[in-house]
N, C-alpha and C positions, 0 to 999 in steps of 0.2 A: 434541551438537547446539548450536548458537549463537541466538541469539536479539537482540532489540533492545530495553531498557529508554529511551526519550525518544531520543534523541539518541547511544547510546553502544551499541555491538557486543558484547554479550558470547559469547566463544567458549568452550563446557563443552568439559571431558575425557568422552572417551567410551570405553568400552570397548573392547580391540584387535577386529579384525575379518578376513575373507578381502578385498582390493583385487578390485576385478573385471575389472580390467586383465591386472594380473600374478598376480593369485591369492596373493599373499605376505599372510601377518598381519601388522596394525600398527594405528598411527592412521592412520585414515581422513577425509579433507573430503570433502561434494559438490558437488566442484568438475569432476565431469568435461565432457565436451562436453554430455551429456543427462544433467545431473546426478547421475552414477554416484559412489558410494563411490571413492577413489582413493586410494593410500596418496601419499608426500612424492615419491618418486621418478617416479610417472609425473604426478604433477603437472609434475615439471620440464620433462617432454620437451616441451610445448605452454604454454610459460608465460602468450601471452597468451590464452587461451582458458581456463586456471585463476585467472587474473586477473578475466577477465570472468565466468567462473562465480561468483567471491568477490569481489565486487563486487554482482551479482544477487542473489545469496543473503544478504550481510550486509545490504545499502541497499538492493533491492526491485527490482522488475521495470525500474523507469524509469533505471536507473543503467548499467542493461548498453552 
């Protein structure tokens, strides 16, 4: 899970998991439309929408 120390994002390693998309194990962000677990790949298919999830998620509701 990622967190913010002042000013700076940090992103932890987190343990593989089931994507709730595709159901494959991997690393995970919640990056999805309604903030689902997502592995790298389906992140790609909607890039600006995993953008704007990772963006929300690292800088705050106001960033989206």
């Amino acid at each position: 899970m990622s967190h913010r120390i002042g000013n700076i994002a940090v992103i932890c390693e987190t343990p593989d998991a089931r994507c709730e998309f595709c159901k494959k194990i991997g690393e995970l962000r919640p990056y999805g439309p309604k903030g689902e677990s997502i592995c790298f790949d389906c992140a790609q298919k909607d890039p600006k929408t995993t953008e704007r999830q990772m963006m929300k998620h690292l800088f705050g509701e106001n960033q989206a």
